[in-house]
N, C-alpha and C positions, 0 to 999 in steps of 0.2 A: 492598614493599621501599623501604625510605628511601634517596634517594641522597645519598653526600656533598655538600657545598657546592659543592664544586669543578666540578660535573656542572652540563652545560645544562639548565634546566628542560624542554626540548624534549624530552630523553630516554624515546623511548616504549620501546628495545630495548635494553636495558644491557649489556655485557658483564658477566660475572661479573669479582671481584676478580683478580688485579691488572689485568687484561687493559683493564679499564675504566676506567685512567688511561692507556691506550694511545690509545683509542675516545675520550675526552673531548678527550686532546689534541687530537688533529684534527678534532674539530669545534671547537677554538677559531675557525675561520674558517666562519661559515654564511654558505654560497655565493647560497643563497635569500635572504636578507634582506641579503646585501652587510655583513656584520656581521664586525670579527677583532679577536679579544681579544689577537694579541700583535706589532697593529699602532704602537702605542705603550707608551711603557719603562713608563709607572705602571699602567696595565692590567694589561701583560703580567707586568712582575713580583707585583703582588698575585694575578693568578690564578696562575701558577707558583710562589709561597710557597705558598697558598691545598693545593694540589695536591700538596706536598712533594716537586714537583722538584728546587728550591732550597730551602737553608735561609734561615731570617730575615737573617744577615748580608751574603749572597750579594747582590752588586751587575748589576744586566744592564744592558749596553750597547748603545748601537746594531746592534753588529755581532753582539751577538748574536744580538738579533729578527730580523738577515737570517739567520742560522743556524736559529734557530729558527721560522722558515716554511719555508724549506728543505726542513729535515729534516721538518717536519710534512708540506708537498705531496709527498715522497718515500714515508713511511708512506701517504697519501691512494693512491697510485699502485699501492702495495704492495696495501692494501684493495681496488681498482676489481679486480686481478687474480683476488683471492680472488671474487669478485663475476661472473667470469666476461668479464671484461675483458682487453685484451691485458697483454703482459707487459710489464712496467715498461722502459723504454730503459737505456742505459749512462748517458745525462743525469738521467735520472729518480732511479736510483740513486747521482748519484755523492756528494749529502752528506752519505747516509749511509754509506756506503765511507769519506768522508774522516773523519768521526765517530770509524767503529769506527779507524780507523788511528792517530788522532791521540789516542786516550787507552785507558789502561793500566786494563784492570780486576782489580780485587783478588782473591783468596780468602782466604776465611775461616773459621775451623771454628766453630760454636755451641757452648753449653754443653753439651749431649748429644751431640755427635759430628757435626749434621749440617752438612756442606762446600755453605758459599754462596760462589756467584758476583755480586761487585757493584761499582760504580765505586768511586774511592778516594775518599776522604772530604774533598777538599778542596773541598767546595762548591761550584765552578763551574757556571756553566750546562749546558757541554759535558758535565758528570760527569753531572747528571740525566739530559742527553738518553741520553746510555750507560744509565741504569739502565734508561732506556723500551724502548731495544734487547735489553736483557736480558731484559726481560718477555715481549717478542716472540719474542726467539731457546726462551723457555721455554715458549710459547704452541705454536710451530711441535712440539714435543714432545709436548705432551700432548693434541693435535688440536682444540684451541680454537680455535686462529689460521685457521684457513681457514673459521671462522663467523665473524668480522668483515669485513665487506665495506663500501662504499660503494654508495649508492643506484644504481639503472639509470637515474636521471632527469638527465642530464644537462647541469640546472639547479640540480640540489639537490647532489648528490654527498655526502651525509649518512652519517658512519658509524654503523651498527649491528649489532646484534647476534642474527646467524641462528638463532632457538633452531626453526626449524621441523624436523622428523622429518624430510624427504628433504633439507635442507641444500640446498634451492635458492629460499628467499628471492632477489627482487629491490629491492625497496621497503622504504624508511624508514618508510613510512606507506603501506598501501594506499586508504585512501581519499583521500588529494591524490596525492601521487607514481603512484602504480601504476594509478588511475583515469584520471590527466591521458596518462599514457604509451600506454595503453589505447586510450585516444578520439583519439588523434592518428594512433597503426598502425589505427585503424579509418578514420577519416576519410582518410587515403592509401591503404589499401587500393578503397573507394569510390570514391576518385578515378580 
C-alpha cells in the first residue's frame, strides 16, 4: 500500500482511509525522537495544506498551532483509551468540547441523494480540525475507531492501527516498543 505524502514514513500500521488522516494527525508530534510538525507556522501549515486540512489559501496563526496540539494531545488521549488506557479527564477533553461548540457543521445532499455531514467551507483551521472530528464521530460508527490506539510504551505513545483478529494490539512496533516493555516487566519482575 502506498501512503500519501502526508503520512510519517514511520507508518508500519496505517489506518484505513479516512480514519488515516486522523492517525497521521497525531503523530504529527513523535514523542520518541522529540520531533512536532505543527510546532512552527511553516511546517505546520505545509503539512496541514499537504494533508488537505486546510486549503491553499488558509492562513495559520500562532494561536492556532496552540489549538492544533491541543486538540491533537486530546485525540492522543482519546487513542491511549482505545488502547486500554484510562479514560480521557474533563481537561483532556475540553479542546475538543470547545471545537465542537465553537463551529457549525454543515449538511449537504450529493448528486445521487447521499446526505453528508461536514465543516462549512470557509477554510479555517478550526473547520478542518471539525472535519477530523467528523471522521472520528464516523469512525466511532462503523467500529474502526476503537482499532486506533496509541502505543503501550510510554515513551513512544505512537498511534496505530490494530488490524490484529482479537483487537488487543499493544505496540507500534513489536520488536522496539513491545520488546523494550517486555524486558523491563521482566527485569522488575526479577527484581
Amino acid at each position: 500500500m502506498t501512503l500519501p505524502s502526508w503520512v510519517q514514513s514511520e507508518e508500519d500500521k496505517p489506518a484505513p482511509m479516512p480514519l488515516l488522516l486522523v492517525q497521521a494527525f497525531v503523530n504529527t508530534r513523535d514523542v520518541d525522537k522529540s520531533t512536532d510538525l505543527l510546532l512552527h507556522l511553516d511546517t505546520a501549515t505545509a503539512w496541514l495544506r499537504n494533508a488537505g486540512i486546510v486549503g491553499p489559501g488558509t492562513t495559520v496563526s500562532p494561536s492556532d498551532l496552540s489549538m492544533l496540539r491541543d486538540v491533537r494531545e486530546s485525540i492522543r488521549a482519546l487513542l491511549a483509551y482505545n488502547g486500554g488506557g484510562p479514560a480521557p479527564t474533563v481537561d483532556e477533553l475540553a479542546p475538543l468540547e470547545a471545537l465542537a461548540r465553537g463551529r457549525p457543521a454543515q449538511v449537504t445532499v450529493g448528486p445521487t441523494g447521499e446526505v453528508q455531514l461536514g465543516p462549512c467551507p470557509d477554510g479555517a483551521v478550526a473547520d478542518g480540525l471539525l472535519g477530523l472530528l467528523l471522521v472520528v464521530r464516523d469512525a466511532q460508527h462503523d467500529g474502526t475507531w476503537r482499532r486506533l490506539k496509541t502505543c503501550g510504551n510510554p515513551d513512544c505513545r505512537w498511534a496505530f492501527f490494530d488490524r490484529s483478529h482479537s483487537r488487543r494490539g499493544t505496540w507500534c512496533d513489536m520488536a522496539t516498543c513491545g520488546n523494550l516493555i517486555k524486558n523491563r516487566n521482566l527485569r522488575a519482575r526479577r527484581r
